[in-house]
Each structure stands twice: as C-alpha cells, then as structure tokens.
C-alpha positions as MATLAB code, in Angstrom:
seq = 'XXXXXXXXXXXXXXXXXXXXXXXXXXXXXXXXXXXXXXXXXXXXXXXXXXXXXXXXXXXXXXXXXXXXXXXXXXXXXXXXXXXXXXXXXXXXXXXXXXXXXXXXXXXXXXXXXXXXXXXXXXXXXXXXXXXXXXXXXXXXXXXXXXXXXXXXXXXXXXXXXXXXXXXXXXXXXXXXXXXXXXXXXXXXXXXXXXXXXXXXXXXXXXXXXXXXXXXXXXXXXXXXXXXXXXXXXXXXXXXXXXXXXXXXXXXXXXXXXXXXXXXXXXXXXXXXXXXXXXXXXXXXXXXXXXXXXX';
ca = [
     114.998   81.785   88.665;
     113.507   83.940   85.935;
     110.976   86.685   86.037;
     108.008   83.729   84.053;
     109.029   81.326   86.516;
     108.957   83.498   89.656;
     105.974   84.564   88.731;
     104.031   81.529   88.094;
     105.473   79.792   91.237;
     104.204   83.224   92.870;
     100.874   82.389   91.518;
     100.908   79.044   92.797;
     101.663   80.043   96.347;
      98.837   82.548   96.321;
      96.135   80.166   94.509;
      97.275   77.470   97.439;
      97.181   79.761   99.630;
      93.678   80.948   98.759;
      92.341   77.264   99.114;
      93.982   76.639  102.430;
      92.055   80.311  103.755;
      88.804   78.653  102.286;
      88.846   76.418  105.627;
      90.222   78.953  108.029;
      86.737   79.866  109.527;
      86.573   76.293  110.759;
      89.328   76.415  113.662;
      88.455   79.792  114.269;
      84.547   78.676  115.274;
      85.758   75.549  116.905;
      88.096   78.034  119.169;
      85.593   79.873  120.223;
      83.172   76.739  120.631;
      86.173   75.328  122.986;
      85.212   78.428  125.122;
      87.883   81.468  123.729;
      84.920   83.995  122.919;
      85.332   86.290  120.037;
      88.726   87.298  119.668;
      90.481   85.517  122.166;
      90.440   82.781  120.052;
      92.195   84.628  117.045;
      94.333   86.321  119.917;
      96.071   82.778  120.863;
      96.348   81.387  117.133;
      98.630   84.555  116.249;
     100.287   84.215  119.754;
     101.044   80.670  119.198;
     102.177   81.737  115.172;
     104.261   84.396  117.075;
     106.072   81.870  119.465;
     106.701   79.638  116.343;
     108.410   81.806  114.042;
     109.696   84.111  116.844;
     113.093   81.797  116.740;
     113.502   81.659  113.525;
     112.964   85.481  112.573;
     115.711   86.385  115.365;
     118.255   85.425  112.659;
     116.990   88.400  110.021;
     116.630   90.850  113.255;
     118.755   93.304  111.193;
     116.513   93.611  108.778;
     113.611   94.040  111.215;
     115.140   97.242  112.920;
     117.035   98.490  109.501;
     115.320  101.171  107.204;
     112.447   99.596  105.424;
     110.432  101.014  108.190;
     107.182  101.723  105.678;
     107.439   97.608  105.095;
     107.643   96.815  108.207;
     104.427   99.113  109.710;
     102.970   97.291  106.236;
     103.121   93.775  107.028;
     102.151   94.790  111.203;
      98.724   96.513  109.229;
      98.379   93.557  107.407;
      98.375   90.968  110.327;
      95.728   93.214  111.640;
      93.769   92.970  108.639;
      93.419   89.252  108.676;
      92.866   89.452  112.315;
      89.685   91.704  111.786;
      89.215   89.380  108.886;
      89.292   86.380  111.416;
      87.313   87.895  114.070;
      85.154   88.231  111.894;
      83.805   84.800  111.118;
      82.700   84.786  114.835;
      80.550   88.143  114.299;
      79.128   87.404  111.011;
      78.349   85.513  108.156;
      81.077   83.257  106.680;
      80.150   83.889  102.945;
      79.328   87.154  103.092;
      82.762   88.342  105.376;
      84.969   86.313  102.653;
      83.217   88.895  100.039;
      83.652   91.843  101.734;
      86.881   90.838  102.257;
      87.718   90.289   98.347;
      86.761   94.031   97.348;
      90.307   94.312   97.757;
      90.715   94.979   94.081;
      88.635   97.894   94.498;
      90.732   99.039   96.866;
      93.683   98.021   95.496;
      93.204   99.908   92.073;
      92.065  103.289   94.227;
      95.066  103.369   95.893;
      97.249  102.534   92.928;
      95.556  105.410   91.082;
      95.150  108.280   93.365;
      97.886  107.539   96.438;
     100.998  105.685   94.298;
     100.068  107.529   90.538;
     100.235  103.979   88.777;
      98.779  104.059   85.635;
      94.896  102.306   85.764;
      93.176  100.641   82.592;
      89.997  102.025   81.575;
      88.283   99.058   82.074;
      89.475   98.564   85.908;
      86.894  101.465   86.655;
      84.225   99.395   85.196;
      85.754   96.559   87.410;
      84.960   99.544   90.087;
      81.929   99.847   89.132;
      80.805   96.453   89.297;
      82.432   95.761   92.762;
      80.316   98.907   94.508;
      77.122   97.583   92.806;
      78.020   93.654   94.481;
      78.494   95.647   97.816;
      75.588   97.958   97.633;
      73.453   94.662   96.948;
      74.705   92.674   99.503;
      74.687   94.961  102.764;
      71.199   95.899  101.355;
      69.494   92.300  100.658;
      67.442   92.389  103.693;
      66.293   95.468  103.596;
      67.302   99.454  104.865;
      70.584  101.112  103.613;
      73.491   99.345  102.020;
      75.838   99.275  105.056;
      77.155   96.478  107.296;
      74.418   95.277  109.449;
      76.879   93.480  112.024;
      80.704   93.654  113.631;
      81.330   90.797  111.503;
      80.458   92.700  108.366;
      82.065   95.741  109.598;
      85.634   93.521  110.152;
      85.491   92.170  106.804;
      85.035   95.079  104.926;
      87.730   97.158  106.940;
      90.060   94.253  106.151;
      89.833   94.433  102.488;
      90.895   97.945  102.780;
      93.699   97.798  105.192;
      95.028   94.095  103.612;
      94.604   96.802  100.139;
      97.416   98.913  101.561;
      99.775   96.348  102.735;
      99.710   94.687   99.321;
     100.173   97.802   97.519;
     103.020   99.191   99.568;
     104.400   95.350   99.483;
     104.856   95.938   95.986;
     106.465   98.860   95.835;
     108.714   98.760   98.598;
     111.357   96.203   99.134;
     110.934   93.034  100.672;
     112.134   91.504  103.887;
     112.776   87.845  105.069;
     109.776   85.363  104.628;
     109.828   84.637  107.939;
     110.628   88.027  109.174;
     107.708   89.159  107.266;
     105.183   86.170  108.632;
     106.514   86.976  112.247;
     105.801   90.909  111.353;
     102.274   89.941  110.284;
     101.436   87.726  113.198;
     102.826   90.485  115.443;
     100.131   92.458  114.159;
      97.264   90.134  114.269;
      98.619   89.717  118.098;
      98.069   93.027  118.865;
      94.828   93.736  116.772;
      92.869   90.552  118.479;
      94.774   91.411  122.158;
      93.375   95.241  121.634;
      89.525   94.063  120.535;
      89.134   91.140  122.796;
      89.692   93.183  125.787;
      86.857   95.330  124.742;
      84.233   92.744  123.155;
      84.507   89.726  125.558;
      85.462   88.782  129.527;
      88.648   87.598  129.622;
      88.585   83.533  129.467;
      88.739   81.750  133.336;
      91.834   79.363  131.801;
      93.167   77.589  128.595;
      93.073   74.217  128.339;
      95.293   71.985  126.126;
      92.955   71.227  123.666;
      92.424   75.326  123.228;
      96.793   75.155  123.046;
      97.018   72.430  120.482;
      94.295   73.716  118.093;
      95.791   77.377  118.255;
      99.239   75.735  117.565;
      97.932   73.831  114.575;
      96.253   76.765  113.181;
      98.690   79.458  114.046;
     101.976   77.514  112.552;
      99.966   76.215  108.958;
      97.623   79.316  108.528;
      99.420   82.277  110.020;
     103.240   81.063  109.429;
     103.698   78.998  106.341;
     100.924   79.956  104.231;
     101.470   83.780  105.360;
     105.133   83.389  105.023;
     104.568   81.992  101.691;
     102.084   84.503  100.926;
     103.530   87.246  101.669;
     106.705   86.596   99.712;
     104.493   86.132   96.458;
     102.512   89.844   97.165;
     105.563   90.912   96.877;
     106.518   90.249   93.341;
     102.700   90.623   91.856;
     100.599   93.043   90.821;
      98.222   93.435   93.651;
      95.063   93.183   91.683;
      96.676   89.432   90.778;
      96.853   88.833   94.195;
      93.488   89.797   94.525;
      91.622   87.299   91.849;
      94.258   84.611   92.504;
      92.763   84.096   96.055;
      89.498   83.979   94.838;
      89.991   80.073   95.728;
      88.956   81.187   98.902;
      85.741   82.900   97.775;
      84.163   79.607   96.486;
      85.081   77.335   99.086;
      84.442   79.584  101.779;
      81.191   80.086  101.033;
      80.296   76.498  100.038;
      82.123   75.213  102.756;
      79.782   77.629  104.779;
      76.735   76.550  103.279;
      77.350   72.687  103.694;
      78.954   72.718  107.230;
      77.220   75.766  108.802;
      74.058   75.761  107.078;
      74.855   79.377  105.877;
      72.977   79.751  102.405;
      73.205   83.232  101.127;
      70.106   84.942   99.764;
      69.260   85.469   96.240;
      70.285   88.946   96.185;
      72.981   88.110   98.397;
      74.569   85.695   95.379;
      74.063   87.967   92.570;
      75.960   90.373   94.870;
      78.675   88.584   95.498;
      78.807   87.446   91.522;
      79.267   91.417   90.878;
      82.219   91.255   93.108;
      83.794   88.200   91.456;
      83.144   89.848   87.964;
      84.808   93.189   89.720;
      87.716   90.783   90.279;
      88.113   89.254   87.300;
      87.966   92.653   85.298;
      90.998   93.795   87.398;
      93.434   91.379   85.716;
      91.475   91.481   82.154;
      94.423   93.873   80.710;
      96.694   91.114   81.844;
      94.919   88.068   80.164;
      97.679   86.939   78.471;
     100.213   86.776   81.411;
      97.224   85.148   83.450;
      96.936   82.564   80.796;
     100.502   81.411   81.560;
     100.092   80.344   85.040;
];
C-alpha cells in the first residue's frame, strides 16, 4: 500500500474510531447503574478486553518481551489514559471530560517541541494559545480559579496529557502487532481502574451476568477492535492529526450528553470548548493540503 493510501485509510480508522468513542460514556454509566461503582465498572470492561485478545496476542509474544521496551511502557500509559478518561464519565461531566480530554494537541505540540526537538509551526503556538484560553474558561465558568472542580475533571485532563505521550512516542518509535498493542493498552487500563477502584469505591458483593455480558460487549468493540485499529493508525500520523481527526468524538459526545443525560453545558462553558476545537483545528492548519485529501 502506498504512503497516500496508508494514510487516508489511517484517517479513516481514527475518524471511525472517534465516532464509535462518542457513545462510550453510555456502557460505562449503565455499568455502574448495574451496580459496579466508579471504576469497577471500567476495571471489568478492560479485564474482559484483556481475556479477549489475551489469545490472540500470545502469537506476537516475541515482540512483547523483545527491545521496543519504550513502546511497550507507551501503549501500558496509554490504556491508563483512557481508563482515567473512562472513569471519568462516572465523576464528571460528559461534555466537559471529552474536552479536557481533546487538549491533547496542546500537549502533543509541547512535547514535540521541547522533549523530541520536532520542528513546530508558528501558528501551532497560537493553536496553544487558544487551547489554554478554552481551558481557563471552562474550569472557571462557575466561578473561583480555573482548575478542575471534580475527579472527573481531574481524570480527563490528566488523560489528555498522558494519551499526549503515548501518541508521540507511538510515532517515533516502532510499532508492534495490532493486537499486541490493543492487549498492551488494555493491560494498562486493567491495572489503572484495578489500582483506583480499590481506593474510591467498596469492592462490589458479586457480578452478575448482565454486568459480564455488557463488559464483554464493550471491552471486545471499544477497547480491542477500535483500540487495535487505533492504535495502528497513531502510529503512522502526525499526532496533532490524530488529535483533530477524533474530534468526531467531541460533537457527539457532548450532544449525545445533552440529549440522553440532560447535560447542557453553560454559555461560557461552549465558547470554551469552541477555543479548544479552534486550538485543534490550528494544529493541522500547516497541513491543509494533506488534510484535504482524506
């Protein structure tokens, strides 16, 4: 396949991907409505993504004990990313979680810069720019100092950043198995949710099969296709493309949000997260013409 057509099918993955993430919050509230508080719920989805792919990544285990140790630990910090990032939709607001999650181009064009010495576009510190205001406005709209007012908005925002790192190391570092990679991330997840649950909720009385099946549903599309596919499309784009290609997420998320949870953001709130779409979209302006193709 060529470099164009790798690239757009990359695209593709990450733009379907983006719209399938749009609905995760749903499964993950109706765990924890089944009775697996906080993140035992998010805890059982990655197990039961873990038990799924575990077969199927024993025939790359090579690769997972060779020498691309830095992608490996990158793909475990990125399971615990979108584990935060999961946990939470059960601590917060949906919208406003999805957006701090999506300042990953921020992050993504810091770390570029000043860790890896890529060479940043002018106007991707405007894009900078932009994305502090949206977060300053958001964590402030009801008043006091711009910071995150709840765990939810705390795991969102720590997401972004850690999910920043995996993406940029993804792309410079050379890439394992699919499903290695998925069963890497869910690994991850596994151990993020197993570590917080244990200190934010009472360990559930039993699970029932209702509790299994949803967590198998969820964990095998969300956490080992779409990741699996995901993951092998970070790793040949840019990671600001990855970035505004799974904006998807951003407007169905919080629509979804609004029309099935009755969470409307505020004024202030919106215009926020507009500066942090703009941020996102100014990450990939240099690039117009390639993002024109897909």
């Amino acid at each position: 396949m060529s470099v164009e057509r790798t690239t757009k099918f990359a695209s593709l993955i990450v733009i379907a991907t983006g719209i399938l993430w749009g609905f995760y919050w749903l499964p993950v509230r109706q765990m924890e409505a089944l009775g697996l508080a906080g993140p035992w719920g998010t805890a059982v989805i990655a197990a039961a993504s873990v038990a799924g792919l575990t077969p199927f990544a024993l025939r790359y285990w090579r690769a997972a004990t060779g020498p691309h140790r830095m992608t490996r630990w990158a793909l475990v910090m990125g399971g615990g990313a979108f584990a935060l990032y999961s946990i939470g939709f059960i601590y917060g607001r949906v919208a406003l979680v999805i957006l701090l999650f999506f300042l990953t181009p921020v992050w993504s064009t810091l770390i570029a810069r000043y860790v890896m010495g890529w060479h940043t576009p002018v106007l991707r510190y405007v894009a900078i720019g932009f994305g502090l205001c949206g977060l300053s406005l958001m964590l402030s709209a009801g008043g006091g100092a711009p910071v995150p007012k709840s765990l939810g908005e705390w795991f969102g925002l720590i997401s972004g950043v850690c999910w920043s790192v995996t993406t940029t190391v993804l792309r410079a570092k050379p890439a394992l198995p699919p499903v290695l990679a998925a069963w890497l991330f869910s690994l991850g997840a596994l151990a993020t949710a197993l570590c917080l649950a244990v200190v934010l909720e009472p360990m559930p009385n039993a699970v029932t099969l209702a509790q299994i099946g949803l967590a198998i549903g969820t964990g095998w599309i969300w956490w080992g296709v779409s990741i699996a596919g995901l993951l092998w499309a970070t790793a040949r784009l840019d990671p600001a493309r990855v970035g505004i290609l799974l904006m998807a997420e951003v407007l169905i998320g919080t629509a979804g949000a609004a029309l099935l949870a009755g969470e409307v953001l505020t004024p202030l709130e919106v215009f926020g997260g507009g500066l942090v779409v703009v941020a996102a979209v100014l990450e990939v302006w240099p690039q117009r013409a390639n993002v024109a193709k897909i």
